[in-house]
C-alpha positions in Angstrom: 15.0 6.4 -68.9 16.1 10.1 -67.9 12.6 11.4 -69.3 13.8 14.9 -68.6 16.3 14.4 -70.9 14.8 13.2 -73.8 11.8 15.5 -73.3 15.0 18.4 -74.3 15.8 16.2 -76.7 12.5 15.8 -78.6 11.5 19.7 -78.3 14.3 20.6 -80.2 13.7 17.6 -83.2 10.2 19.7 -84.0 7.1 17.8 -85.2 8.9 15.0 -86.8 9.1 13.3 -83.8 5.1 14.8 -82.1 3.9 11.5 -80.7 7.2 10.7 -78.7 7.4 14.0 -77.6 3.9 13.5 -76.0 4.3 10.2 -75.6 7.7 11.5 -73.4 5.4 14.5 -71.6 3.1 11.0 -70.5 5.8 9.1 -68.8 7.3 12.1 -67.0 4.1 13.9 -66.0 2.9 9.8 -64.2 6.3 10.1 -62.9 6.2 13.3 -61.0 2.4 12.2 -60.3 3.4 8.9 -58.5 6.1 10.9 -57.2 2.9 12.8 -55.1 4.4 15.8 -57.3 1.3 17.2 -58.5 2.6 21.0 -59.2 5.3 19.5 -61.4 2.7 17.1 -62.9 0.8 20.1 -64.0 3.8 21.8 -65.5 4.3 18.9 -67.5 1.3 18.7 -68.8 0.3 21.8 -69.7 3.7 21.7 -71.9 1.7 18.7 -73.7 -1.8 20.7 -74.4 0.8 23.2 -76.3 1.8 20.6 -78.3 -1.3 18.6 -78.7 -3.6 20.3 -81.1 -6.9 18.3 -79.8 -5.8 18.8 -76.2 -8.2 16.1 -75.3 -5.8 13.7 -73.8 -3.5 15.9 -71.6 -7.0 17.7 -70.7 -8.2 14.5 -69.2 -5.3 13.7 -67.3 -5.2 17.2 -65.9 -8.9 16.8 -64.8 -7.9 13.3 -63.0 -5.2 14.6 -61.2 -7.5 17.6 -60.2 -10.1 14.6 -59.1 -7.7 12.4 -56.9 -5.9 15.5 -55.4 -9.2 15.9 -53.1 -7.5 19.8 -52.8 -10.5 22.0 -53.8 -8.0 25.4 -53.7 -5.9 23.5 -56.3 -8.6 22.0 -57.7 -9.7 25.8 -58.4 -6.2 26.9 -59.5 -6.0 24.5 -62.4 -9.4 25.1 -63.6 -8.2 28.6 -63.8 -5.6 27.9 -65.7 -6.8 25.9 -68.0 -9.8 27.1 -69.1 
């Protein structure tokens, strides 16, 4: 699946189609993440907290990246940006 693709796709379809946009921001943000494409990762999932009204899920993914990254100056950068 070209999640790039349908991640265009979905944005443009609105919120009839919110959970496989999100769903979509998932699969592409692991991919970048298994990738070792943290930066992109966070990109991607800071796209999902703008569409995810509790935030709760993309949160948490953002703060295990930030755990397994072992980076503390990037560690720092994405609590600064997402706070």
């Amino acid at each position: 699946i070209d999640w790039e693709r349908l991640l265009e796709h979905l944005e443009q379809e609105g919120d009839a189609v919110k959970m496989e946009l999100l769903d979509a921001y998932y699969n592409l943000a692991e991919m970048y993440r298994k990738a070792g494409e943290r930066d992109k990762t966070l990109e991607v999932l800071m796209k999902a907290i703008a569409r995810d009204p509790s935030r709760r899920i993309p949160l948490g993914k953002i703060h295990d990246l930030a755990k397994t990254s072992r980076d503390a100056a990037w560690g720092m950068k994405i609590f600064r940006i997402v706070r």
